[in-house]
C-alpha positions in Angstrom: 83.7 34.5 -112.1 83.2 32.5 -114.8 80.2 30.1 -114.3 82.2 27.1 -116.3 85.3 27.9 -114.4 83.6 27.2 -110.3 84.1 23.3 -110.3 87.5 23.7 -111.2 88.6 26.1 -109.1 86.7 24.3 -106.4 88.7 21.7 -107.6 92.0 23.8 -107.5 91.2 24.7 -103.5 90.8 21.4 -102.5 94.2 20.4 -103.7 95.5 23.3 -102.5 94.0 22.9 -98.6 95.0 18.8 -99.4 98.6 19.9 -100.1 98.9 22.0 -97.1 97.2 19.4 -95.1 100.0 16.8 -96.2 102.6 18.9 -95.6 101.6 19.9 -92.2 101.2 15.8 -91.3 105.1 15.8 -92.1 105.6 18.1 -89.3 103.5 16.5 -86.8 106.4 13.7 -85.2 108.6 16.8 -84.9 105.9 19.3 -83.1 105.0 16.3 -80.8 108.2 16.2 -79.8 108.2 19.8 -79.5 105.1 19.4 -77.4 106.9 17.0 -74.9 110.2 19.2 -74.6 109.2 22.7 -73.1 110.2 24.5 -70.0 108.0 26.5 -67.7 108.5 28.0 -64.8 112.0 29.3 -66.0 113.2 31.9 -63.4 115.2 30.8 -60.8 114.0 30.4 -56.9 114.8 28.8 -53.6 112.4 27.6 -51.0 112.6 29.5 -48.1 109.7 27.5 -45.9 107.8 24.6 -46.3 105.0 23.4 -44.3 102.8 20.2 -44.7 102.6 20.3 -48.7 103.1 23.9 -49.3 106.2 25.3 -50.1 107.2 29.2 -50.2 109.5 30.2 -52.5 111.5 33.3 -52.8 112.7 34.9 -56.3 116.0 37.8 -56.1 115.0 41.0 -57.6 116.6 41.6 -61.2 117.7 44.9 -60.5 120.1 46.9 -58.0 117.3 49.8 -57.8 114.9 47.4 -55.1 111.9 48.5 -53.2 111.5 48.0 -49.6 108.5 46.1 -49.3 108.6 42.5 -50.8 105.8 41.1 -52.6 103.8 37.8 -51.6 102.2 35.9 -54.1 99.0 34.1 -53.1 98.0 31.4 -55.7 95.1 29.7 -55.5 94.2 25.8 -54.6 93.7 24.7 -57.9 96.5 24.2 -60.3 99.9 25.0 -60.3 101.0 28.0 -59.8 104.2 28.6 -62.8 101.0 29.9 -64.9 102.3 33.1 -63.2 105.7 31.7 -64.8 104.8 30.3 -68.0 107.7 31.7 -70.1 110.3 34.5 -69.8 108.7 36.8 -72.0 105.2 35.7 -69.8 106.1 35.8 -66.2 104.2 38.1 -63.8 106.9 37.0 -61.7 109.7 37.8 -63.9 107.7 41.4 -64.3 107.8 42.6 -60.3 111.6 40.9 -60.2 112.7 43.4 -62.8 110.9 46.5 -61.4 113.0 45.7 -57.8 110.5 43.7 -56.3 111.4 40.8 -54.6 109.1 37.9 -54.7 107.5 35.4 -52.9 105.1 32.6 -53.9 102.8 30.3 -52.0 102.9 26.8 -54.0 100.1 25.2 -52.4 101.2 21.8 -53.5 98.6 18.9 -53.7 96.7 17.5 -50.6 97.0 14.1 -49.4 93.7 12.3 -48.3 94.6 13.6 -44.9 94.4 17.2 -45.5 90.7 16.7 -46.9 89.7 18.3 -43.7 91.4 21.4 -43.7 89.6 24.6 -43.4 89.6 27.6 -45.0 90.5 29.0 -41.6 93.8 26.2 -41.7 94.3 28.1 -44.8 94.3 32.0 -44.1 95.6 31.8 -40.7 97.7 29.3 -40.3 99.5 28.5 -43.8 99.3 31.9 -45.1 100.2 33.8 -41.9 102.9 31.7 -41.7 104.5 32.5 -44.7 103.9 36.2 -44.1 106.1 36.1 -41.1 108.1 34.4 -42.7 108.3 36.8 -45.1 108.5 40.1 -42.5 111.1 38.0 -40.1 113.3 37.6 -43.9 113.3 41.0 -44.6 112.7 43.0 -41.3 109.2 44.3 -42.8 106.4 45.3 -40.8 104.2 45.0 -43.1 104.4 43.7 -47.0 102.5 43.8 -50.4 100.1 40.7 -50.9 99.1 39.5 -54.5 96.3 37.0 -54.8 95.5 35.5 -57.7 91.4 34.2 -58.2 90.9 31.8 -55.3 94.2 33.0 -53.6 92.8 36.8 -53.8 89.8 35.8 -52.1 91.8 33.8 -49.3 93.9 37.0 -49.2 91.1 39.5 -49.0 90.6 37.6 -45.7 93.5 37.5 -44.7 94.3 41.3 -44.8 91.0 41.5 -43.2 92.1 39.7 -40.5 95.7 40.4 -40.0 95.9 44.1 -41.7 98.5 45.5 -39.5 101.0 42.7 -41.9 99.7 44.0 -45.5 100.8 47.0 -46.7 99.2 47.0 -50.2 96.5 44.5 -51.5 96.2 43.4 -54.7 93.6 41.3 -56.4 93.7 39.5 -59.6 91.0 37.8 -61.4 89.3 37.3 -57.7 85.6 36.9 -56.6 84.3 39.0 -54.1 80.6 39.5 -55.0 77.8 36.8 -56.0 74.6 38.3 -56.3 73.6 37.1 -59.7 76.7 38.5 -61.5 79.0 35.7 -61.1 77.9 34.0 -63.8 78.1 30.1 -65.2 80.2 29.1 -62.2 77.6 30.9 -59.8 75.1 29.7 -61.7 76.5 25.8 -61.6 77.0 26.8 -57.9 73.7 27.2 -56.5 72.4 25.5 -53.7 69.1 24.7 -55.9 71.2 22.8 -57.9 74.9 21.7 -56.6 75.4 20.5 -52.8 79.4 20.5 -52.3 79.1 18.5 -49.2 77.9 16.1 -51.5 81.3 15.8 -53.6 83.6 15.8 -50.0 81.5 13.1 -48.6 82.3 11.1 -51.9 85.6 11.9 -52.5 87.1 13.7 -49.6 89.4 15.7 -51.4 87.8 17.8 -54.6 89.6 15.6 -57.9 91.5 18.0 -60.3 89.7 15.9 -63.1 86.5 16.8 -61.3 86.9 20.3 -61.6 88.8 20.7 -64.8 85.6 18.9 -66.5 83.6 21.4 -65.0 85.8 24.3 -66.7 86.8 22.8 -69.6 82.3 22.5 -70.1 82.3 26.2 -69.4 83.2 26.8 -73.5 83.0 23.1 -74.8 83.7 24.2 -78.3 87.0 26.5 -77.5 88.5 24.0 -75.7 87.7 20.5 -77.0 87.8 21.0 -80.7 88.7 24.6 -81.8 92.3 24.9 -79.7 93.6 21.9 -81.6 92.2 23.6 -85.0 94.3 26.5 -83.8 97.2 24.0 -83.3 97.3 22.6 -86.8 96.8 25.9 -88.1 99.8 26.7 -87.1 102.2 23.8 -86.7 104.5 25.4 -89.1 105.4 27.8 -86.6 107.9 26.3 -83.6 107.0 29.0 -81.2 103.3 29.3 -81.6 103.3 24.9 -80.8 105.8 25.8 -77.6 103.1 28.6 -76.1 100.2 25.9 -76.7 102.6 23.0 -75.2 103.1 25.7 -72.2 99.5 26.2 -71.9 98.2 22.5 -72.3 100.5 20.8 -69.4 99.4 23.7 -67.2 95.7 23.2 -68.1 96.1 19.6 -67.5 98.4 20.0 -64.5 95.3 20.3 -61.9 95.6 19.4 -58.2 93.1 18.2 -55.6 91.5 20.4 -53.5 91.0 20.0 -49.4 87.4 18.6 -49.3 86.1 21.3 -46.1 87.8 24.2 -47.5 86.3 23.4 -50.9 83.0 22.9 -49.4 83.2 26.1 -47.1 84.3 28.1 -50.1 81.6 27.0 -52.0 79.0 27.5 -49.6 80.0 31.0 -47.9 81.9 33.0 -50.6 79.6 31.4 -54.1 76.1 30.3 -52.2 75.4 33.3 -49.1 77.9 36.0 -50.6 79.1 36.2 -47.4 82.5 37.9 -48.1 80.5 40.6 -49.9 78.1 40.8 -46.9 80.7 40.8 -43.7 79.2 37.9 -42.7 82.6 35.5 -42.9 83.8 33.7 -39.4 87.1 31.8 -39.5 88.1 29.7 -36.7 85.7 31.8 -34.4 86.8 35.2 -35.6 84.8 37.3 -38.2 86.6 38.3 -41.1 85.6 42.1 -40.8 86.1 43.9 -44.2 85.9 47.3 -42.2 89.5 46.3 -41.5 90.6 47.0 -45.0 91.8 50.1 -44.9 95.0 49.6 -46.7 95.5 50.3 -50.4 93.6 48.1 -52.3 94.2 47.2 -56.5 91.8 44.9 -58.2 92.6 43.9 -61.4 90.1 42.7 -63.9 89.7 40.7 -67.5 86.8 42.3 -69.4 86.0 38.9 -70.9 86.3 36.6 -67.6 84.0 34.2 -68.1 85.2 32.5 -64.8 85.1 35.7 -62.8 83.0 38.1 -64.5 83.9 42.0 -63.6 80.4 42.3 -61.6 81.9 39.3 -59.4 84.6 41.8 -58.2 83.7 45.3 -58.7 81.3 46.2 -56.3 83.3 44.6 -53.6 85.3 48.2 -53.6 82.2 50.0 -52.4 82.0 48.1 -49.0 85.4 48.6 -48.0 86.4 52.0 -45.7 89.8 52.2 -48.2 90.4 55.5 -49.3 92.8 53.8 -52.0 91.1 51.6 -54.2 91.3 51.2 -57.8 90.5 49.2 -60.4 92.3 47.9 -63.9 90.1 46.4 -66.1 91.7 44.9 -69.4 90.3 43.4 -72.3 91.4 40.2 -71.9 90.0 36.5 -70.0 90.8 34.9 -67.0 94.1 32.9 -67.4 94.8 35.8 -70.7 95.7 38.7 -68.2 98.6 36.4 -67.0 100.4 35.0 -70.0 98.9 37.1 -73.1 101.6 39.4 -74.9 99.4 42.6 -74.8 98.8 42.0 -70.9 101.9 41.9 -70.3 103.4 45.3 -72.5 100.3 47.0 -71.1 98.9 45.7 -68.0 101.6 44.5 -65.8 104.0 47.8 -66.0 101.1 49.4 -64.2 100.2 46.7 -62.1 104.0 47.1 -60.8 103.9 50.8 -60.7 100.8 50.9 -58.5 103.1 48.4 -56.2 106.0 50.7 -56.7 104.5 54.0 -55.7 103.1 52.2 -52.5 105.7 50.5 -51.4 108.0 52.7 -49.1 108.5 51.7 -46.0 110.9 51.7 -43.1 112.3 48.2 -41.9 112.4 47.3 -38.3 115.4 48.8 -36.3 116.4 51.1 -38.7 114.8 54.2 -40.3 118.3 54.5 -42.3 120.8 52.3 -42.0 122.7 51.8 -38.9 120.1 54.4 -37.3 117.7 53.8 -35.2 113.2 53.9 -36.1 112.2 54.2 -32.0 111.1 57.8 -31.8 113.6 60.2 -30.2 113.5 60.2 -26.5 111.4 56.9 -26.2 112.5 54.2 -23.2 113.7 51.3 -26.1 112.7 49.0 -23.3 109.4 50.3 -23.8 109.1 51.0 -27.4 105.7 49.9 -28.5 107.6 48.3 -31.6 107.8 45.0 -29.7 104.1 44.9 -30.2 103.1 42.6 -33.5 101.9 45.1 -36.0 103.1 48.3 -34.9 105.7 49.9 -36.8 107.6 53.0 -36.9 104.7 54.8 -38.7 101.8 53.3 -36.2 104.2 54.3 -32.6 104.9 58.0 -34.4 101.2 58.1 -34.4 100.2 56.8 -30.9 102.7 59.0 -29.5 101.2 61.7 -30.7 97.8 60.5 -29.1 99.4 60.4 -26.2 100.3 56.7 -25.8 104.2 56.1 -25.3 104.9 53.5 -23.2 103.3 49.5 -23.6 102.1 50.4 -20.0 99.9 53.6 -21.4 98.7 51.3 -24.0 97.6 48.5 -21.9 95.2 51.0 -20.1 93.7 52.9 -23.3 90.4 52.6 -24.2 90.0 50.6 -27.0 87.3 52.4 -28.8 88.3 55.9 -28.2 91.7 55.1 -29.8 90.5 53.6 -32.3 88.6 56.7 -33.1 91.9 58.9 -33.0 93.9 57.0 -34.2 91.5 56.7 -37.3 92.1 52.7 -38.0 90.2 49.9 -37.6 88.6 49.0 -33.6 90.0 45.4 -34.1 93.5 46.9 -34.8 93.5 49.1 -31.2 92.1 45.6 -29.6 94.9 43.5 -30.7 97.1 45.8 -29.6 96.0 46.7 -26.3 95.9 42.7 -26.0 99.4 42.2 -26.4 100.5 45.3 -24.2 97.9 43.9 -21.6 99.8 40.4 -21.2 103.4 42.3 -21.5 102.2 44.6 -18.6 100.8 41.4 -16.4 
């Protein structure tokens, strides 16, 4: 370039990048309207069940061609949960409907000062138990596919834990499982050298949305206090790109409390002792035994979480006795594997295919319709199908280990069926429980 010619066609850039600028101001009453006008959360739904501040809500399948286990949809405490519903073309919701899923989602609502001392144990086995049965009762499943999402998938890895007889597949998205130095800023922030959450409750009693959201929001203070809005006047010429930030922005700033004790329990037992990780977890007086999880089990992973890192989730699969397990590891972030494009042409198809291929069951009552699931032969007043968890699959198999009758099953040996039966001790001892007070 010409040396004589630089000033002026520095001088020709600036106008340039001033003339763009000034057009791009012109559009700015227009996008802020914009801004203040979108939808999320698009697809239709009813709520089926509400309890205290949650509400469960059930979405229709999109297609005739349905599967016969229903999917659950744990979110987690934080936020609202229509990030999983952001836009049509952006719905992990709208994604199972239209494979013949039908869904249903835990909106945890927002806790009042009076919830601040709910547990984590309030949580798994009361609200989320709830809507399980809810779910089995609504559809006449044994047991159904549950989906948690970060926090939820941790509160749902404990539940299946606890209740696995309910859950027939388990899937985890973005979850943590495992803090042994891999977790990183969050763990880091975390510690117990540095961060006492009993601190925060005793202050606030509830966990403040702002509280937290400052605490993310500093996890990549340049992203998302100066260079998202450089993004958004970048592009203000185009409608849709403004829409997708608008989406994004009122969920971001759409935060909810959080129950002071189940924050503070959370905190200390899953972040602080990697306690999940260690089978070292007691709810309400019961440990939360991951030997239990024996059902298929799907994590799925962003390669550039920096909330949960991969090696906060991945080497949960090698303590569990599963012989299904897999992993899907995309390279995208945390709230990306939900509402980016390429997640969802990519990602979600085989998130729902794992579902699909997993998902066939019988319903209660009825192997086909108008026929009967009680094994040939069997006294129905003593069909061990009145038992809670034991389906058509579980009384094929204890009849064949001998055990016909709720009478036979009161007087088993736990630990020897267990052992035959090749499931879980704590699944045997629940059983034999019930059959034990029907037979009193």
């Amino acid at each position: 370039m010409n040396p004589f010619t630089v000033p002026l066609e520095i001088q020709r850039r600036m106008l340039a990048q001033g003339t763009d600028a000034a057009e791009k101001m012109r559009l700015l009453p227009d996008r802020l309207e914009d801004l203040a006008s979108f939808e999320v959360g698009q697809t239709p739904s009813e709520v089926i069940h509400s309890e205290n501040k949650l509400d469960l809500l059930h979405y229709e399948a999109l297609t005739d061609d349905r599967h016969d286990a229903p999917l659950l949809v744990v979110y987690a405490l934080l936020n609202r949960p229509y990030i999983l519903d952001l836009q049509p073309d952006k719905s992990v919701v709208r994604r199972f409907l239209e494979d013949g899923f039908d869904v249903y989602l835990i909106d945890w609502g927002e806790p009042s000062r009076l919830d601040a001392s709910l547990t984590l144990g309030d949580y798994v086995n009361r609200y989320i138990d709830n809507c399980v049965d809810v779910v089995r009762n609504r559809t006449e499943t044994d047991e159904i596919n549950v989906l948690g999402y970060c926090m939820g998938g941790t509160l749902s890895t404990m539940y299946a834990a606890l209740h696995p007889e309910k859950v027939r597949n388990l899937g985890l998205m973005a979850t943590g499982l495992y803090f042994d130095d891999t977790g990183g800023i969050l763990e880091q922030w975390g510690s117990e050298e540095y961060f006492d959450p009993g601190a925060i409750t005793e202050t606030y009693g509830n966990v403040p949305a702002e509280f937290l959201a400052t605490g993310f929001a500093q996890m990549n203070p340049i992203e998302n206090y100066a260079g998202k809005y450089t993004i958004l006047f970048d592009n203000l010429e185009d409608k849709t790109a403004v829409e997708n930030f608008g989406r994004m922005e009122r969920w971001v700033r759409d935060g909810v409390d959080v129950a002071g004790e189940a924050y503070r329990q959370f905190i200390e037992d899953i972040y602080q002792e990697n306690a999940l990780y260690r089978n070292e977890v007691v709810l309400d007086g019961a440990p939360v035994d991951i030997e239990n999880l024996t059902m298929p089990v799907l994590q799925i992973i962003g390669s550039f979480d920096h909330l949960i890192p991969p090696d906060a989730s991945k080497p949960f699969m090698d303590t569990i006795p599963s012989e299904d397990t897999d992993i899907y590891e995309f390279p995208t972030g945390h709230v990306g594997m939900a509402v980016s494009g390429k997640a969802h042409a990519e990602l979600w198809p085989r998130v729902a295919t794992w579902f699909r291929e997993r998902s066939v069951t019988s319903t209660k009552g009825t192997d086909t319709p108008g026929g009967s699931d009680v094994p040939e032969g069997a006294d129905q007043e003593q069909s061990l199908q009145k038992l809670d968890g034991i389906g058509p699959a579980y009384e094929e198999r204890l009849h064949d280990a001998g055990i016909s009758t709720v009478s036979q099953l009161a007087a088993a040996d736990p630990a020897a069926l267990a052992e035959r039966l090749g499931i879980s001790g704590s699944r045997v001892s629940s059983w034999i429980q019930q059959a034990q007070q029907l037979s009193s």
